[in-house]
C-alpha positions in Angstrom: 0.0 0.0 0.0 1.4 3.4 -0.6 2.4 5.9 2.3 2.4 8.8 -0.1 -0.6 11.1 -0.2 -3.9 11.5 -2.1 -3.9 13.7 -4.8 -6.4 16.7 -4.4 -9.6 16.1 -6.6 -9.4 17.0 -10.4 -12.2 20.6 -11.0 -15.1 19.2 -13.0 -14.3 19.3 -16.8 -10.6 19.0 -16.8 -8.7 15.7 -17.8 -5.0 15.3 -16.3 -2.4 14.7 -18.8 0.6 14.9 -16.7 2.8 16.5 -14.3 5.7 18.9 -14.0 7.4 19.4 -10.9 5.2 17.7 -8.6 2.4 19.7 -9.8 -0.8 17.6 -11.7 -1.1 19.3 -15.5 -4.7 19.7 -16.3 -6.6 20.5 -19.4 -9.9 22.0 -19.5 -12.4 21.2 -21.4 -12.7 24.7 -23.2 -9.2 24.0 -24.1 -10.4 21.8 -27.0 -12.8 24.4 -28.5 -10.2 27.1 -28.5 -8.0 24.1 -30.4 -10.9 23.1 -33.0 -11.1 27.4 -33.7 -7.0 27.7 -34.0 -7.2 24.8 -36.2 -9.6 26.5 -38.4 -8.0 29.4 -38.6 -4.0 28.1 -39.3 -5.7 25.4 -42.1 -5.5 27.9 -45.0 -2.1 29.1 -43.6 -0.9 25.4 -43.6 -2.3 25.2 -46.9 0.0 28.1 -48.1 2.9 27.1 -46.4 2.8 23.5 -47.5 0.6 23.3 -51.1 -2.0 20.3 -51.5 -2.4 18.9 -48.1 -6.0 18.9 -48.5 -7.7 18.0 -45.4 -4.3 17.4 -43.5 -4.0 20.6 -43.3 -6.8 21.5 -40.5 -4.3 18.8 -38.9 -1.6 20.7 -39.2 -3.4 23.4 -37.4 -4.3 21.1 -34.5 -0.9 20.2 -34.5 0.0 24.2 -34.5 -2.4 24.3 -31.8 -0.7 21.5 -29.4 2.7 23.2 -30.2 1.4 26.7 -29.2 0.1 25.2 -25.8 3.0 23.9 -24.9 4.9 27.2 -24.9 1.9 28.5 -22.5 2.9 25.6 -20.4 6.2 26.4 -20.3 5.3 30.1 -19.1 2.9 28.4 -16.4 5.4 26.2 -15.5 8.1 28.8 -15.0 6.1 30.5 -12.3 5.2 26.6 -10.3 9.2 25.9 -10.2 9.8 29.5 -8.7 6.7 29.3 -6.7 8.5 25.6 -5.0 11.7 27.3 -5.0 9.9 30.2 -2.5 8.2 27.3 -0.5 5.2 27.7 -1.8 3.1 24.1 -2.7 1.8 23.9 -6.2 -1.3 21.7 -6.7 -2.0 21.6 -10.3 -1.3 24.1 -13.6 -4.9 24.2 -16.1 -4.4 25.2 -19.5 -7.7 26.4 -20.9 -9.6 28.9 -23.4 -7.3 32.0 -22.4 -4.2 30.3 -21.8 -3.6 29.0 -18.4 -3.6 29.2 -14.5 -1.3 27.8 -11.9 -2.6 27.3 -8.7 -0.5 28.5 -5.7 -1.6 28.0 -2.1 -0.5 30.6 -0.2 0.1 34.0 -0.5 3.6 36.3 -0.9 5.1 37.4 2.3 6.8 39.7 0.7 7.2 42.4 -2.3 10.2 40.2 -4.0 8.3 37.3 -3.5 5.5 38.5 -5.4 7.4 39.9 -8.3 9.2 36.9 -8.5 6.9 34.3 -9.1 4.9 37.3 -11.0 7.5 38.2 -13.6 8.9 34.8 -14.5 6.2 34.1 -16.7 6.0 36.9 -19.6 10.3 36.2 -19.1 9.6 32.6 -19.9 7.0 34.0 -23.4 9.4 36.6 -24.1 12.6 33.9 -24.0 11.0 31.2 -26.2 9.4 34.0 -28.6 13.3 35.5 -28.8 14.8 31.8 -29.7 11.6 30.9 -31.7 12.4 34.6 -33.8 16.3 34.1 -33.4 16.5 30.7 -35.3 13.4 31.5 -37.8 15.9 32.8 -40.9 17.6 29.1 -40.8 14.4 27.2 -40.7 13.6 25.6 -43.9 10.4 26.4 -45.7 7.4 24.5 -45.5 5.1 23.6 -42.4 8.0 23.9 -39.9 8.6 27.6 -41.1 5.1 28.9 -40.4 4.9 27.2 -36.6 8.9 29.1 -35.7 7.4 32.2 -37.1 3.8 31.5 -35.3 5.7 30.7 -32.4 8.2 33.5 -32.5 5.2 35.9 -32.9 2.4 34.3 -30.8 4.9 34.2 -27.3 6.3 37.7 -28.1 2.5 38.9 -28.4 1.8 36.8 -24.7 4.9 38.1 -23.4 4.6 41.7 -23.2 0.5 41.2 -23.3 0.9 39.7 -19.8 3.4 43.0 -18.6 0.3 44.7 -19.0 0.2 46.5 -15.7 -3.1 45.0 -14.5 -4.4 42.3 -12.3 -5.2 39.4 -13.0 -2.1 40.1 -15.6 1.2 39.1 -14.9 2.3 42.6 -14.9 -0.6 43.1 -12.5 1.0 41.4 -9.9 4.8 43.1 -10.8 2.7 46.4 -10.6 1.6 45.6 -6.9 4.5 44.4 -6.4 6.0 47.3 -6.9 3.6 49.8 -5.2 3.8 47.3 -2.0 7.5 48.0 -1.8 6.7 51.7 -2.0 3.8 51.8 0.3 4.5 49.0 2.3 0.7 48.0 2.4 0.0 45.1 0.4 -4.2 46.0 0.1 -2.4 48.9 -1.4 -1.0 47.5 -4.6 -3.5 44.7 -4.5 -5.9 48.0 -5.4 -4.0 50.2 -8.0 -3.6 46.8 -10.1 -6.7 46.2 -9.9 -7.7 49.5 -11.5 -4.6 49.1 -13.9 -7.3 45.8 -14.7 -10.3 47.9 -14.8 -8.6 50.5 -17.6 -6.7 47.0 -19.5 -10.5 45.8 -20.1 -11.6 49.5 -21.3 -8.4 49.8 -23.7 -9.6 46.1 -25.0 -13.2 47.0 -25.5 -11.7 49.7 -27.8 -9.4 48.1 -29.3 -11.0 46.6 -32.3 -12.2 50.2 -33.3 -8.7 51.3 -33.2 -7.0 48.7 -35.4 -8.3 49.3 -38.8 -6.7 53.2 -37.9 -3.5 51.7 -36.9 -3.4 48.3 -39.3 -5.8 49.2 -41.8 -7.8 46.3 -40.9 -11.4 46.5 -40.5 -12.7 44.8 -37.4 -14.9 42.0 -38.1 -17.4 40.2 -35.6 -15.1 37.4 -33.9 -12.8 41.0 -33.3 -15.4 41.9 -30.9 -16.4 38.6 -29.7 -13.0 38.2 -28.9 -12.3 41.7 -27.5 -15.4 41.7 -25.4 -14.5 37.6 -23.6 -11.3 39.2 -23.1 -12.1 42.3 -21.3 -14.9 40.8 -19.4 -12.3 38.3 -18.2 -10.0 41.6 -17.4 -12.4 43.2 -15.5 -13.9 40.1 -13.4 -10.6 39.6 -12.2 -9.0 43.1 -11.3 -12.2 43.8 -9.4 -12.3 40.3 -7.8 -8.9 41.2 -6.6 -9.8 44.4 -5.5 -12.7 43.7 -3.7 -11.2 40.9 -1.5 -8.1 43.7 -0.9 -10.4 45.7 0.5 -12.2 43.0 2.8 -8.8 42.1 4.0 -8.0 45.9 5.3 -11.0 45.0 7.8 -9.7 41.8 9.0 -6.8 43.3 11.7 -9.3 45.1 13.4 -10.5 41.5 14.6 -9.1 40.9 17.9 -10.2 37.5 19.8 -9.9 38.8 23.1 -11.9 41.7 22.3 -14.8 39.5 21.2 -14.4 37.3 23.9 -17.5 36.2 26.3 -17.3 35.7 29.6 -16.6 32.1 30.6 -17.9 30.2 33.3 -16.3 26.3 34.0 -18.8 23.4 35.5 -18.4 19.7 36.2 -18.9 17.6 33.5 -21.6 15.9 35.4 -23.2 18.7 36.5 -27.2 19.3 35.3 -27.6 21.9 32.8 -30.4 23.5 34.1 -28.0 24.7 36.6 -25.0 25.3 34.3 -27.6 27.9 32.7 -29.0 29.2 36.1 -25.3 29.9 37.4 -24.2 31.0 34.0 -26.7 33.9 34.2 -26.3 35.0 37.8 -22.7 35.5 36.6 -23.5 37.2 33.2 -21.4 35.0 31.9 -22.2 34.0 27.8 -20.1 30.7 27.4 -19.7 27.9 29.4 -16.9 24.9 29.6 -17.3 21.9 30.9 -13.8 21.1 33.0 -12.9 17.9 35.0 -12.5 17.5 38.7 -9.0 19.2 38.5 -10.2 22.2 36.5 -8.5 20.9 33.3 -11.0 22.3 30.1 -12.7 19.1 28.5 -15.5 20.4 26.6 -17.0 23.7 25.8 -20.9 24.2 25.6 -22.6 24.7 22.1 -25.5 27.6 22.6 -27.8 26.3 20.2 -27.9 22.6 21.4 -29.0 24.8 25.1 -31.9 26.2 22.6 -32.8 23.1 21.9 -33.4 21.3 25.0 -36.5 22.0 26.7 -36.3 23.7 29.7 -38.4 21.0 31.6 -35.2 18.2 30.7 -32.7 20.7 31.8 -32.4 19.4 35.4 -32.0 15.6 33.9 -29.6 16.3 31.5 -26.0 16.4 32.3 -23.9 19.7 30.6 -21.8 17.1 28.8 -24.3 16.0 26.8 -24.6 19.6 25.3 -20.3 20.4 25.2 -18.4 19.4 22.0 -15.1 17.6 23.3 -11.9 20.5 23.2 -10.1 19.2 20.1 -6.7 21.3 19.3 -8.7 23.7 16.6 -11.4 24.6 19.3 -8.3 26.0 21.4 -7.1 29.6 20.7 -4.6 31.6 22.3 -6.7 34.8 23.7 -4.2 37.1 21.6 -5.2 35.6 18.1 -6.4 38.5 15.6 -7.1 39.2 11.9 -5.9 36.5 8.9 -4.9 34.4 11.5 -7.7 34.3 13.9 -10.1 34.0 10.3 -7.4 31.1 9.0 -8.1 29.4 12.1 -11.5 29.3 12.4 -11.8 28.3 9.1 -9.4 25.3 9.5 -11.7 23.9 12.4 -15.3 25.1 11.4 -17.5 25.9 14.8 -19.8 28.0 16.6 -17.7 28.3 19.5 -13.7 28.3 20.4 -12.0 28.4 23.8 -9.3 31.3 24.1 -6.4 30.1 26.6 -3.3 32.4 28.2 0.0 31.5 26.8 -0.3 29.8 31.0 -3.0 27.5 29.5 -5.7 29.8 31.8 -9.2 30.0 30.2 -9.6 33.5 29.2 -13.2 33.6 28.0 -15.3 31.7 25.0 -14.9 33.0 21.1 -18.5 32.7 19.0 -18.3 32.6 15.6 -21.8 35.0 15.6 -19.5 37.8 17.2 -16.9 37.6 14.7 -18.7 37.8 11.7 -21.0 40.8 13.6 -17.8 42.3 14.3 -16.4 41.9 10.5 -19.3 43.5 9.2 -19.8 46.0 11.2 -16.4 47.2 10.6 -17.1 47.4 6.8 -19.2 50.2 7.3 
């Protein structure tokens, strides 16, 4: 039997194909459309580049197609190996309609850390488009001519596209990278990139008027089909990105012991009909079950209280209401912001115990208040 772990589940609608670096290789199921359409459209190229391959030459633009993806791999690729390199785990790289997506748990601690993993990509383009452009003059004629010079062109156009300076671009996250240095707020450049996104998806909407002015080509239909996905996609994104920016600058105003209740310990055994009775003549709004030593064992769930009728309240021990004090329902008392929210949602509940560094019971942690206190500081 193997020790080593189970691989997380594939998204619905992607087949895996392989692996680089540890990291599961994934194709989407869109990528096969935008295939069938790139094959479409490099066919009467083929033709021209090779005479009288008939129908072998929509092949030849599948094959185009295949050869173009792997250079997007390669750029995907580029930012999982830096990504490990930084510590950070890769679970899988998806190549789909617009190109592709790695997917990086974790976020950058840090400005260079961001730019990093951020910049290596559109290098990566860049680099292959260079070599692909570079050894173009020596490549004989014929179908292997037309995919260098595709190549060359189609990374050089990805390259700089992705130094765009907008999120969810590549040269989004150099941007923030950037203005975090300079500010030393992340939420900050999380925010102007995202706007750099918001005018990127404006300049794309546009763009097909301005091309017959600057190529003398006059837009057609797919133009703005493809102008309008792109831009929609563009805009999604930066203000995805800027909205959860903005929910983050509320989180450090979350302090646990702040929102703590006060805490009153029982027996175990002890009936809950006076658990509650004793619990109110103290005011306090949480209660823990604790053994005959006063260790914590259990802490009392409010709503299974609710639920028992006040008339089996004297025959029902507290206990039998407490969830047993796993190590997730422990907190220290000085928890706050992304780590009190990464906590809580590591070990989902209603209630948490907060403990002094000395292991003392400082008070009970509802859920309820934290999320009253989050919104209420969004306003």
């Amino acid at each position: 039997m193997s020790d080593s772990p189970p691989r997380p589940s594939r998204p619905p609608g992607t087949l895996r194909v392989g692996s680089i670096a540890g990291s599961d290789v994934l194709v989407s199921s869109s990528w096969f459309v935008v295939a069938a359409l790139i094959a479409i459209i490099v066919a009467p190229v083929a033709e021209v580049a090779q005479p009288g391959l008939g129908p072998w030459k929509y092949v030849a633009g599948l094959a185009f197609a295949v050869i173009l993806y792997l250079s997007v791999l390669l750029h995907e690729a580029s930012h999982a190996i830096v990504a490990r390199r930084l510590g950070f785990p890769v679970t899988s790289i998806t190549l789909h309609f617009l190109g592709g997506m790695t997917a990086i748990e974790g976020e950058a601690r840090t400005p260079r850390q961001e730019f990093l993993i951020a910049v290596v990509g559109p290098l990566t383009s860049l680099a292959v488009g260079a070599v692909a452009f570079v050894v173009r003059p020596f490549t004989p004629d014929g179908l292997l001519l037309m995919a260098v010079g595709g190549l060359a062109g189609a990374n050089l156009l990805v390259g700089l596209l992705n130094l765009v300076p907008g999120l969810p671009l590549d040269g989004g996250r150099v941007l923030k990278a950037l203005v975090w240095q300079l500010s030393g707020d992340v939420h900050t450049g999380t925010i102007v990139a995202g706007w750099g996104g918001r005018l990127a998806a404006v300049g794309v909407v546009f763009w097909p008027l301005l091309q017959e002015s600057i190529f003398g080509t006059e837009p057609d239909l797919l133009d703005f089909a493809l102008a309008f996905i792109v831009a929609a996609f563009l805009w999604a994104g930066s203000t995805s990105a800027m909205s959860t920016a903005r929910m983050r600058r509320r989180i450090p105003q979350l302090v646990a012991r702040n929102l703590a209740r006060r805490t009153l310990a029982v027996p175990s055994d002890l009936p809950l009909a006076e658990a509650v009775r004793r619990a109110q003549d103290a005011e306090a709004g949480g209660i823990v079950t604790v053994t005959s030593s006063g260790v914590p064992v259990g802490i009392v769930s409010e709503a299974a209280v609710e639920a028992t009728p006040p008339e089996r309240r004297p025959w029902v021990a507290t206990s039998t209401v407490a969830r047993t004090l796993d190590r997730g329902l422990q907190l220290p008392a000085d928890i706050t912001g992304e780590e009190l929210v990464m906590a809580i949602s590591r070990t989902p509940a209603a209630e948490y115990l907060l403990v002094e560094t000395d292991g003392a019971v400082f008070g009970v942690l509802a859920t309820a208040d934290v999320d009253r206190a989050f919104r209420e500081a969004a306003h």
